[in-house]
Structure formats: structure tokens, C-alpha cells
One Martini backbone bead per residue (centre of mass of N, CA, C, O) as a GRO file, in nm:
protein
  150
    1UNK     BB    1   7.147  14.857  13.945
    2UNK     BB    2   7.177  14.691  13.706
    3UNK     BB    3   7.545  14.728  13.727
    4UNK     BB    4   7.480  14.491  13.932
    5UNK     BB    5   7.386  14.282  13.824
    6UNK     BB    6   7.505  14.362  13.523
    7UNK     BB    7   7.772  14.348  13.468
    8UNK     BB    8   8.077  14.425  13.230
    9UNK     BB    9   8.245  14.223  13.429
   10UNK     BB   10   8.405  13.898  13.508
   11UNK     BB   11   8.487  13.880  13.832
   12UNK     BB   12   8.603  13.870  14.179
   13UNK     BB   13   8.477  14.104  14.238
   14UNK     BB   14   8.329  14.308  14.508
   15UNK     BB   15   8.152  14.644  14.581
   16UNK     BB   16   8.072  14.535  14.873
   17UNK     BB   17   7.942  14.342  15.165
   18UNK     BB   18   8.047  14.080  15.268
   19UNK     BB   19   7.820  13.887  15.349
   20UNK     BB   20   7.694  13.800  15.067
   21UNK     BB   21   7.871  13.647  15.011
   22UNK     BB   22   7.924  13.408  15.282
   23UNK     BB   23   7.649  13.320  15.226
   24UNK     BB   24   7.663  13.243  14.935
   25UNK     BB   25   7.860  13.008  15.012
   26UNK     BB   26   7.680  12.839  15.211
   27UNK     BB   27   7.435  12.797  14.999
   28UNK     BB   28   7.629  12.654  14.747
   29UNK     BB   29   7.681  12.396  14.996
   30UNK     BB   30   7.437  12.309  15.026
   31UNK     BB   31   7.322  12.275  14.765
   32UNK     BB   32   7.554  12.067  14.713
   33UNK     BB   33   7.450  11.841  14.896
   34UNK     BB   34   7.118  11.821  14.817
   35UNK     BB   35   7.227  11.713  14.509
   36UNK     BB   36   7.391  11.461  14.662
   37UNK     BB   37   7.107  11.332  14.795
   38UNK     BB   38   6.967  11.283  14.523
   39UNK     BB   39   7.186  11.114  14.379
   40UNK     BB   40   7.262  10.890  14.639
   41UNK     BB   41   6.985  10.826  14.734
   42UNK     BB   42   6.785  10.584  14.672
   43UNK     BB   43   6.498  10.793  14.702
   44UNK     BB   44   6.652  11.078  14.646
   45UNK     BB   45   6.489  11.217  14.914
   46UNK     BB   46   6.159  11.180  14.851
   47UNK     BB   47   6.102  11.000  15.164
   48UNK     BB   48   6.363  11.043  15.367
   49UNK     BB   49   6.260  11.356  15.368
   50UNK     BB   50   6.039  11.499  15.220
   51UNK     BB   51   5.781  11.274  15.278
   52UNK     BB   52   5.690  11.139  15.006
   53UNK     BB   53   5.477  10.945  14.876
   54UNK     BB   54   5.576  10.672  14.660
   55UNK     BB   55   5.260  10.557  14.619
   56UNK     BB   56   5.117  10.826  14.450
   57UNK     BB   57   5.261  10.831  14.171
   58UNK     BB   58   5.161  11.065  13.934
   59UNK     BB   59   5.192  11.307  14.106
   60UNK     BB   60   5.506  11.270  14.208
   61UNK     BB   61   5.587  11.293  13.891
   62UNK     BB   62   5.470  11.591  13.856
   63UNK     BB   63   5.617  11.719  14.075
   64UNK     BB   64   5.933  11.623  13.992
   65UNK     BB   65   5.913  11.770  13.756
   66UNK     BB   66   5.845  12.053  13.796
   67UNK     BB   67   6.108  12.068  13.975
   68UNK     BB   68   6.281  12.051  13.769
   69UNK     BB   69   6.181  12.277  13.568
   70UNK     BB   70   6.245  12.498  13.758
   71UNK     BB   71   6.566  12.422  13.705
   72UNK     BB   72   6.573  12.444  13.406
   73UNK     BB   73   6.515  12.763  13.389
   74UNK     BB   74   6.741  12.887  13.553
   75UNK     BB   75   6.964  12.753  13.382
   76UNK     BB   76   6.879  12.900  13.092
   77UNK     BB   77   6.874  13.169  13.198
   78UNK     BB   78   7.192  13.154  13.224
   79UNK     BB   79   7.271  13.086  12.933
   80UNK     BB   80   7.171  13.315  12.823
   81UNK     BB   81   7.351  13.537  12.963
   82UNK     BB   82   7.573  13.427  12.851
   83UNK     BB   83   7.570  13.431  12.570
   84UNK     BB   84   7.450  13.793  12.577
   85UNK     BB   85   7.640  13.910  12.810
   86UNK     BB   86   7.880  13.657  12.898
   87UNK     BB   87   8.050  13.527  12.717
   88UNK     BB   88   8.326  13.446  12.867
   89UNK     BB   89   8.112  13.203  12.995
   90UNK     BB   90   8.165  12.964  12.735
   91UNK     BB   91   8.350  12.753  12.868
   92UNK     BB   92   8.200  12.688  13.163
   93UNK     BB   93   7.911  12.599  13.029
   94UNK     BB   94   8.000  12.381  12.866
   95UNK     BB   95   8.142  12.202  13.123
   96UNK     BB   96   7.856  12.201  13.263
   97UNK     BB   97   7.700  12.066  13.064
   98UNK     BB   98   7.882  11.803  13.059
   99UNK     BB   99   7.837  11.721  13.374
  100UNK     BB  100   7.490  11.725  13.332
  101UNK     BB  101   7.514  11.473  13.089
  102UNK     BB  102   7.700  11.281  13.299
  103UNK     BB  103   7.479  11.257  13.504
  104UNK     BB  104   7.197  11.183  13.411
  105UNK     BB  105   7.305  10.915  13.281
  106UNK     BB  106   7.409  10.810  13.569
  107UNK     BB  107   7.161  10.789  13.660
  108UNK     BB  108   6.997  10.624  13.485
  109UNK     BB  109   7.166  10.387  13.565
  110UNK     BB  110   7.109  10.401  13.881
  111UNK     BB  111   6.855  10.486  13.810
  112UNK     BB  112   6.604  10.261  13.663
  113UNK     BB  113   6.367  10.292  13.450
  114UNK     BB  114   6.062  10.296  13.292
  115UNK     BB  115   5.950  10.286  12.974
  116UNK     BB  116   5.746  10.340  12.667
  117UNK     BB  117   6.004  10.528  12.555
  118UNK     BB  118   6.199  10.686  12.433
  119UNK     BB  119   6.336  10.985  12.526
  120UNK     BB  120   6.451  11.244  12.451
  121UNK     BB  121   6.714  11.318  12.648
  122UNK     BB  122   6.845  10.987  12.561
  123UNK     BB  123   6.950  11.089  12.292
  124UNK     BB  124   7.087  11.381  12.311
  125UNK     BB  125   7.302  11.313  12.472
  126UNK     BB  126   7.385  11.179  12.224
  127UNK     BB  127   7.507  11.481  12.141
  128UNK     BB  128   7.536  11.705  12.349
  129UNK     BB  129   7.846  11.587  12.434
  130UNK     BB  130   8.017  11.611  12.146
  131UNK     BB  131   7.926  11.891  12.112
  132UNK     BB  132   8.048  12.044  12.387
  133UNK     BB  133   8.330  11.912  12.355
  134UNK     BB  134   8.412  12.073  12.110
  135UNK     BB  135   8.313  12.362  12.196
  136UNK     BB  136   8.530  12.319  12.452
  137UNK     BB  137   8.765  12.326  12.266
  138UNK     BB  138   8.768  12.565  12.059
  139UNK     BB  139   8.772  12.735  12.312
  140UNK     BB  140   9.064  12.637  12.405
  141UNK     BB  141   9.230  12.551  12.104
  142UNK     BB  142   9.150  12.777  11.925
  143UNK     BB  143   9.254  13.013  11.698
  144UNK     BB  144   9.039  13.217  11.750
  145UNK     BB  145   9.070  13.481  12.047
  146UNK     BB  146   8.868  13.668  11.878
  147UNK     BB  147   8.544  13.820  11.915
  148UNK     BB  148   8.343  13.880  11.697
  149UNK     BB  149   8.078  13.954  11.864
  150UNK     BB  150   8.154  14.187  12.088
   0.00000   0.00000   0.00000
């Protein structure tokens, strides 16, 4: 059953039931309007959808903060999957990464909110952006082709 989690190669087989891709891609588009209804809501969807009280303050702001972070924790562990068992998916990660973190920022600028202090994450972006630009660039257009780290 593993091996069946884990492949040892990425690649568009799939040696099952047709069923679970066809959901899983019906699946993949709602998650798709979903993630651009909260960037694109005026209230990000969090009282014209989910019904969040927006005057509660302080609980609703660590209320998205941890669903924030329960997405973040999934995201990581995909990354660590990549890293450790899927290299071949590090020039797609990088991509993803930098998609996230130019998302994030023009959220930034269009939901702008007050902050007491700089956050860690808006110093990081201009850090994490031309890094993740060199190393997708490094993977696409670097002169080693194969990989040491096998």
C-alpha cells in the first residue's frame, strides 16, 4: 500500500479506478474558486460565506490565523515530500512557491491591514522571491542535469 502512497516515479499513470482521479479533479477546481473567493471577496468570504461574525475581534483574527496555519502545515509537508522523496518535483515547487509568495503580497497590498510591527513574513518575501526565482531558474537552465544527490 506504500507504494501506492509513495511512488518511485511522478508521472500522469494512475493503476486504479478511474473514479477517484475525476473526483479528485472536480475536487481541485472547487478548492480553486474557493482559495479565489477569499482572495478576491471584499471580506475575503470570511462574513459573506462562512457567516464569521467580523466584529468579534480578536478570536476571529486567531481563528484564521490557525486555519491559515492548518494550510500551512499541509503545504510544508508537501514541500518535505518533495525535497526527500520527489526531487523531480523541485523545479515545480520552486514555481509554486513563487506564485505563493506573489499572492501573498499583492493580498498585501489589497487587503491592507495595520500591523504594530513588521511582520516576519513581509521582510521574508523579498528575500524568498529572488531566491526561489534563482533556484527555479538554476533547475531550469543550470548546467548539472543530473543529480547528485540520487
Amino acid at each position: 500500500m506504500l507504494h501506492i502512497l509513495l511512488p518511485a516515479q511522478v508521472d500522469r499513470s494512475f493503476h486504479g479506478p478511474r473514479l477517484p482521479v475525476y473526483v479528485f479533479a472536480v475536487i481541485a477546481v472547487i478548492s480553486t474558486l474557493r482559495s479565489l473567493i477569499h482572495l478576491l471577496a471584499p471580506d475575503g468570504g470570511a462574513g459573506s460565506i462562512a457567516g464569521l461574525d467580523l466584529a468579534s475581534g480578536r478570536k476571529g483574527i486567531v481563528f484564521a490565523f490557525a486555519l491559515w496555519g492548518s494550510s500551512q502545515l499541509i503545504y510544508a509537508v508537501i514541500q518535505l515530500l518533495a525535497a526527500f522523496r520527489y526531487r523531480s518535483l523541485t523545479p515545480l515547487m520552486y514555481l509554486l512557491l513563487i506564485c505563493e509568495t506573489i499572492l501573498r503580497m499583492w493580498v498585501g497590498r489589497t487587503h491592507p491591514a495595520r500591523f504594530l510591527h513588521t511582520p516576519p513574513g513581509a521582510i521574508g518575501n523579498y528575500v524568498m522571491l529572488p531566491l526561489a526565482a534563482g533556484m527555479l531558474a538554476r533547475c531550469l537552465f543550470g548546467e548539472e542535469r543530473q543529480s547528485r544527490l540520487g
